[in-house]
N, C-alpha and C positions, 0 to 999 in steps of 0.2 A: 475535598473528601466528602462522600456522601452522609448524607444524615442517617446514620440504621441504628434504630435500638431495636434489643429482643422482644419479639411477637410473645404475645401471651394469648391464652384463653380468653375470647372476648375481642378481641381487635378485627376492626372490618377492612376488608381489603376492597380495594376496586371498587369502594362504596356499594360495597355487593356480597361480597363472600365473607358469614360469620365463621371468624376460628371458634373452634370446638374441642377436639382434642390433639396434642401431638401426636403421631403414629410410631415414625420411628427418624433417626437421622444417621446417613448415610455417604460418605464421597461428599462431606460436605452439603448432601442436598439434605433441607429435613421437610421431609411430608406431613402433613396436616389432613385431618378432616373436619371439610368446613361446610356450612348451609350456604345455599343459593339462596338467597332472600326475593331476588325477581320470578324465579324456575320452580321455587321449593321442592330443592332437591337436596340429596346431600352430594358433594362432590368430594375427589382429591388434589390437594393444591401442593406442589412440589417446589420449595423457594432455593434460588441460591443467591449469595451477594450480586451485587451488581458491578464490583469492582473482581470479580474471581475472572483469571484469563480464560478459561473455559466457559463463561458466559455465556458466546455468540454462537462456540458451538454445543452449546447445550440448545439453545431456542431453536437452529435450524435442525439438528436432529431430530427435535419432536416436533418441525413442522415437515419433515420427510415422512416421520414415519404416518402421517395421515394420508399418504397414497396407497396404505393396505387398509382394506374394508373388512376382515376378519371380527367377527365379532369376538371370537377368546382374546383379541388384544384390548386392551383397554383403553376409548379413543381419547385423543385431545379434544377437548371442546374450545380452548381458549388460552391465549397466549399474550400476559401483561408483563411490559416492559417498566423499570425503574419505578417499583409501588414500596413505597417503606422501605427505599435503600437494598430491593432484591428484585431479582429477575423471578417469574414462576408460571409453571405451568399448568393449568387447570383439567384434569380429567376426571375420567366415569371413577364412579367409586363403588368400589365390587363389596358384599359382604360374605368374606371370605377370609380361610385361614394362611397363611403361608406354606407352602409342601416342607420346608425346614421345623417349624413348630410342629408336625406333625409325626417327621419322622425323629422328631427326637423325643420320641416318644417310645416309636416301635416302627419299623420296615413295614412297607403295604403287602396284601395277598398278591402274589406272581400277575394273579388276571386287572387287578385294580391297577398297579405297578404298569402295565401294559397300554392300560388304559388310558392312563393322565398321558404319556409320552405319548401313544400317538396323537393325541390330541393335541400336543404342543408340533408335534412334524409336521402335521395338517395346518396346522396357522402357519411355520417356518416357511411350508414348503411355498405358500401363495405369497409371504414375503417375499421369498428371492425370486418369485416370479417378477417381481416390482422393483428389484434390484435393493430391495431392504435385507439387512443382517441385523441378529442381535447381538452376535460374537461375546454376549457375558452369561451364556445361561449358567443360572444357579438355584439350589431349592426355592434363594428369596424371592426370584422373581418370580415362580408360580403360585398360582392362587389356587385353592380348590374351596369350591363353594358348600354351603351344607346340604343342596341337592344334587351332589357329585360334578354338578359343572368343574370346567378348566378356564382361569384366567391367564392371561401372560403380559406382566408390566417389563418395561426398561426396552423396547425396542428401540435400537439406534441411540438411545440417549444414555442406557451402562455406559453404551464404549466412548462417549464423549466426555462423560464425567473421569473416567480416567489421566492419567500425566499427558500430553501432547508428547505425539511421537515427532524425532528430531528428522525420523527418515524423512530422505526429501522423494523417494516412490512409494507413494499409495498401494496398498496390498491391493491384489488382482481376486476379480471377484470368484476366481475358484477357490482360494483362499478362504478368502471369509466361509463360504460355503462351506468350507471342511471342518471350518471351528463350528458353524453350529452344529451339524453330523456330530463330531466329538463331545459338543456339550449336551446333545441328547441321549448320547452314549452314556454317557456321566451321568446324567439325571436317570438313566433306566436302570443304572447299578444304584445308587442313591437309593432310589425306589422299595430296589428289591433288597438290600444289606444292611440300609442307613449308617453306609460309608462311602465316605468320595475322594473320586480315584485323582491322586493329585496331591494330595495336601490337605489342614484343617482349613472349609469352606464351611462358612454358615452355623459354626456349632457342630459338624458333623467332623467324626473321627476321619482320615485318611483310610484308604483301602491300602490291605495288609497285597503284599508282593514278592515272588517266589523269582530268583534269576533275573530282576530286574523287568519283569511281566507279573499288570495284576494277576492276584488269584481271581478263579470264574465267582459268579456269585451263588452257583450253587457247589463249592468249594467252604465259602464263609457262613453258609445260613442254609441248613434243611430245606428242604421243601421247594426250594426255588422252580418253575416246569424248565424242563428238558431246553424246548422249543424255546423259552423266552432269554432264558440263558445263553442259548446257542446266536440270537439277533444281539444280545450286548457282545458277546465275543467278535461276532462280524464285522463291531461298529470299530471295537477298543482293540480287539488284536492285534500284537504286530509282528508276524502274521498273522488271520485267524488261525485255530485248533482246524486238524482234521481237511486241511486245505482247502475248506470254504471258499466261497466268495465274499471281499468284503461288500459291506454296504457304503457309501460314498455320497449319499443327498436324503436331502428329509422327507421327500415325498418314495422313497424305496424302504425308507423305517417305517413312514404311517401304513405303507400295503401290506411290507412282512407284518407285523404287529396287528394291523388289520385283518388278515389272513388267518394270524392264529386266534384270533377272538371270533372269528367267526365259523370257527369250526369246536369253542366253547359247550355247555349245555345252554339249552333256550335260555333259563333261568338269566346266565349271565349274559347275554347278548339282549335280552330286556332291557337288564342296566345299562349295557352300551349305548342303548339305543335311547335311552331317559334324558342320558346327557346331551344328546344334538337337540332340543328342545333352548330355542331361545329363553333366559331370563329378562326379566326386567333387573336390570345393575340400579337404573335412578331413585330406587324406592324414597320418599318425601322426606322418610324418618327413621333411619338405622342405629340400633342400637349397637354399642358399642360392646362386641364380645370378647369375652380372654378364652382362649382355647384351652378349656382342662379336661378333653379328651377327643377321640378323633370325630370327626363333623361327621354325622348322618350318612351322606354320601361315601362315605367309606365303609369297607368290608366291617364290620367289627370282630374283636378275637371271638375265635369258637370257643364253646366250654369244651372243658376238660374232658376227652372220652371217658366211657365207663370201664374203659380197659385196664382203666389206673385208679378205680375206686381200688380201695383194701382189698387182700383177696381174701374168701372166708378161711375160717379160722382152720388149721391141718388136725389133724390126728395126734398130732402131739402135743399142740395148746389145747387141746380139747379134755384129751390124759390128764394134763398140767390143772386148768381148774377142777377136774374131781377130786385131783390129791390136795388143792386147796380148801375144797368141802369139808373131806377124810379129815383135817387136821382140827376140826372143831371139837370131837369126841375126846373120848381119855386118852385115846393112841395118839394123842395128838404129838406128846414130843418125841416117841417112837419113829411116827411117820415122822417127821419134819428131823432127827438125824439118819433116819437113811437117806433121804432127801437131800441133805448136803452133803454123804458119801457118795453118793450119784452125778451132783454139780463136781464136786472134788474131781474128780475119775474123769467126767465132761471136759474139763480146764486141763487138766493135763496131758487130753490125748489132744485136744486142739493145740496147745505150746509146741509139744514135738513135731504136729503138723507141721508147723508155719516151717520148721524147720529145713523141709522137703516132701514128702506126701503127707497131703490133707486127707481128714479124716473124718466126714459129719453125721453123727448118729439122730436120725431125728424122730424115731421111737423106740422105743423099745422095742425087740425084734421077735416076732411071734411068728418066725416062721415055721412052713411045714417040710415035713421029712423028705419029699422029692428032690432032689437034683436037680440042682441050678449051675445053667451054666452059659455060654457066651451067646445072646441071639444075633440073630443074624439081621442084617439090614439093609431095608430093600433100597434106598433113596435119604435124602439128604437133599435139601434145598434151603436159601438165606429165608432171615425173618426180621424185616424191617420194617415194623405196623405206624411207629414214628416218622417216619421220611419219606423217601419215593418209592419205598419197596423194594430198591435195587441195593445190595451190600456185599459187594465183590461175588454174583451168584459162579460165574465161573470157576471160581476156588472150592466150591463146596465139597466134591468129590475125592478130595484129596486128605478128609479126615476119615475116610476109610478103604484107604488105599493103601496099609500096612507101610508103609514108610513114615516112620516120627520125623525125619528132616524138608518132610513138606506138610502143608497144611493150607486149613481156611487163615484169613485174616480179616480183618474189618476197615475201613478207612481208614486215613489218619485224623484224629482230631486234634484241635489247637486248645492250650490255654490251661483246660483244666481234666480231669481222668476221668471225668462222667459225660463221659461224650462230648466236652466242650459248652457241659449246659445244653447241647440244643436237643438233647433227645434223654428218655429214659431207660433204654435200652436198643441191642441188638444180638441176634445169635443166629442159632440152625435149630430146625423142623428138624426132626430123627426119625422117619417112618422105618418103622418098624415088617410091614408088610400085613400083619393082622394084629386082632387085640391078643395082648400076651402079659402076664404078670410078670413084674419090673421088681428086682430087687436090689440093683444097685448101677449107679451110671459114673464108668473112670475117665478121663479128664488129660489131654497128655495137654498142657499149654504151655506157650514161647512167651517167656518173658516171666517179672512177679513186681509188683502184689496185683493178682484178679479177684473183682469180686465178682461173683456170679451167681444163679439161682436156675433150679430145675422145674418146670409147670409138665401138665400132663394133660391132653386134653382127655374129654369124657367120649368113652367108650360108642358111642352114638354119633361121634362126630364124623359125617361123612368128606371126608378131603383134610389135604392139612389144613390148620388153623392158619387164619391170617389177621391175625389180631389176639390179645390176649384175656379178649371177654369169654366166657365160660371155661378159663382153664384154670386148673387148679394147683397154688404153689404145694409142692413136696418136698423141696430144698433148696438149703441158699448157705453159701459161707464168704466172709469178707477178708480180701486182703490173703488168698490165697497162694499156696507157691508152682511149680511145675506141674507134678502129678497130684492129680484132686480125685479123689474117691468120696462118691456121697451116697449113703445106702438109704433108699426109700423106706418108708411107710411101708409095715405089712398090709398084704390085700390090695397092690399098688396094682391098677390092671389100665393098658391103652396099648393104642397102635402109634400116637404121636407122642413121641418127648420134645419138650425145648429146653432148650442151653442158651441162657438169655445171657448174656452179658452188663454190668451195670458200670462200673468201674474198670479201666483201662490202665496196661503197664505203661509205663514210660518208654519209649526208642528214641528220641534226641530230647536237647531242652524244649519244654512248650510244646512236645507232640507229644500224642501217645494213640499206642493203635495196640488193640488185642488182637489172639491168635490163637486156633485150635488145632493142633498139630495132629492126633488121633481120638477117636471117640470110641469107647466101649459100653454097649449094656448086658447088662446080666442078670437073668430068672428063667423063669419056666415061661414055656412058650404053649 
């Protein structure tokens, strides 16, 4: 039996290499970083017993894989046999975080997400030039450095640390090929949802699955691009959507991927272009970092638009603090009980609302003597200032096309009624045709409870809004039923209404998608 006690902090291997800190353990293998006392360097040293039957093909896998000269792989330097009752492997040691650490944190931007995979195809692809495979890619073996670099450890030697397969015919090397194509597929949904398709990999949740096919990832997660979405479907389809072509080798994912980052703005093809800059991996003396937020080299989250600061205060909180003034004087308990005959009267006509038609009065009505009655409207178009912009625009015309049994609708979302968390609303632009005084907007909608809210833009705004910065809220009621009536603010004047949506009805368990069946406003034009 061989002599092995456990390594600790301080033990010199090879009369050469100081341990330093454990990294992680893994398949049996546990990684270290340790100093080069000859090189002064630091390196990584990967040990496994010396008695494990996977031994012999752990050592010649990682001296396979030094026939790829890619620098994103991380090379062997040295290879000692029987030291302290283990076999182990000496390589570069990157300072760098794991793509799994990172995304469990938060999903990349579409264009970063893009980035790291082709970067990893571009090294695959010059592998299986050399008749190399990694066949295990997963978040852990990617590294990303703090100046956006791409590392990639475990070539040839994940798949040996695995069980010994009993088959006695070796997979053929289209085979393998197809598993790394698949596993970079994997990794570019990863990227973009921080969910992987398969099962719990690496601390990461499973991707959710409709018919026994993933959902797209921009199905799971806002914002995904079009185009970047469309190359993971290519990869994971089966078949792709829309009868694509699949994609089938890792140098056809680094060109599509490459293709759409170079038709990016300058800005990001800069970054692209930062990362093919060799590092130096051997620096003398690495500190040892814990990831408590995303490295440098990554996009960081944007602030919060101005779209969703508060919106200013309406005509009705504005009423509301003067009759809190009013109530300092002697009238004071005068004002403050008609003041609760007024909430009284409020509460009651919203109860019968919820009933079947809402009812939201949100000032006091100071209208004038003219004739009000139905305007007419010119256009209708979606309003998705949160997402891609795109929210079923096809349907929009059918909320004023006199028929209540068709309508706009919205996606579906999963999970939860506010849009599944990923957004803070969505609705329909209402142009009007010119600016025309608003005094009331009705409501026919599919399904209950909606909550929803009326913005108006300002009179000067030339086009529709597409976003909700300068527009002003005029109404809102929550948890509404079918037919919703919301009468504006006297002196209510625009040519764009929105019908924002915030809260979503139910349609099966775990979905819910709203619906605008007819839309009416009403005032003077």
């Amino acid at each position: 039996m061989t002599d092995r006690r456990t390594l600790v902090s301080g033990d010199v291997i090879a009369e050469r290499y100081h341990l330093q800190d454990r990294v992680y353990e893994r398949l049996g293998v546990t990684t270290w970083r340790a100093h080069d006392t000859v090189l002064s360097r630091n390196v990584g040293l990967e040990f496994l017993p010396d008695d494990d039957e996977r031994a012999q093909r752990f050592l010649d896998a990682a001296r396979d894989s030094t026939k790829v000269s890619d620098p994103r792989f991380l090379r062997v330097l040295d290879l000692i046999r029987d030291d302290h009752g283990h076999h182990l492997v000496v390589r570069e040691w990157a300072r760098a975080f794991p793509l799994n650490a990172v995304l469990a944190q938060a999903p990349l931007p579409s264009t970063r997400a893009a980035l790291v995979v082709a970067e990893v195809a571009e090294a695959l692809a010059q592998a299986h030039e050399h008749g190399q495979y990694h066949q295990r890619l997963s978040p852990q073996q990617i590294l990303l450095k703090q100046s956006g670099g791409v590392r990639v450890t475990g070539l040839g030697v994940a798949t040996a640390l695995v069980p010994i397969s009993r088959s006695d015919e070796p997979p053929k090397h289209e085979e393998l090929e197809r598993l790394d194509v698949q596993g970079l597929g994997k990794l570019l949904y990863a990227c973009l949802v921080a969910r992987w398709p398969g099962g719990y990999v690496d601390g990461l949740d499973p991707a959710p699955t409709e018919h026994g096919r993933y959902l797209r990832p921009r199905q799971v997660r806002a914002g995904v691009d079009r185009r970047i979405d469309a190359v993971c479907d290519r990869i994971l389809g089966r078949p792709p959507a829309h009868h694509r072509r699949p994609i089938t080798t890792a140098a056809e994912v680094a060109h599509e991927l490459r293709t759409i980052l170079d038709h990016l703005e300058p800005a990001v093809a800069e970054d692209a272009e930062q990362t093919d800059v060799i590092e130096t991996d051997l620096a003398p003396y690495d500190p040892v970092i814990e990831p408590l937020g995303p490295p440098p080299g990554l996009t960081p989250p944007r602030p919060r638009p101005k779209a969703f600061e508060p919106a200013p205060p309406t005509l009705l909180q504005r009423r509301k603090a003067q009759a809190r003034q009013l109530t300092a004087g002697e009238r004071g308990l005068v004002l403050l009980g008609v003041c609760g005959t007024l909430a009284l009267l409020l509460v009651i006509i919203a109860l019968v609302g919820r009933e079947g038609t809402s009812v939201v009065i949100n000032d006091a009505p100071g209208l004038s003597t003219g004739e009000v009655g139905s305007l007419s409207i010119d256009g209708v178009v979606d309003f998705d200032p949160d997402g891609d912009g795109d929210e079923s625009p096809d349907l929009v015309d059918l909320v004023i096309d006199g028929d209540p049994d068709t309508g706009w609708s919205t996606q579906t979302y999963r999970s939860r009624a506010d849009l599944g968390g990923l957004k803070d609303g969505v609705g329909l632009v209402i142009d009007l045709g010119s600016t025309a005084q608003i005094e009331s907007v009705r409501l026919n909608l599919a399904g209950a409870p909606t909550s929803l809210a009326i913005f108006t833009a300002p009179p000067s705004l030339d086009g529709p809004p597409k976003s909700l910065t300068g527009l002003s809220q005029v109404g809102s009621i929550q948890d509404a039923g079918t037919d919703v009536t919301l009468a504006l603010p006297a002196d209510t004047t625009s040519r764009y209404v929105v019908v924002w949506l915030t809260s979503l009805p139910s349609v099966a368990p775990g979905e819910f998608r709203g619906e605008i069946r007819e839309v009416r406003v009403e005032g003077r034009s």
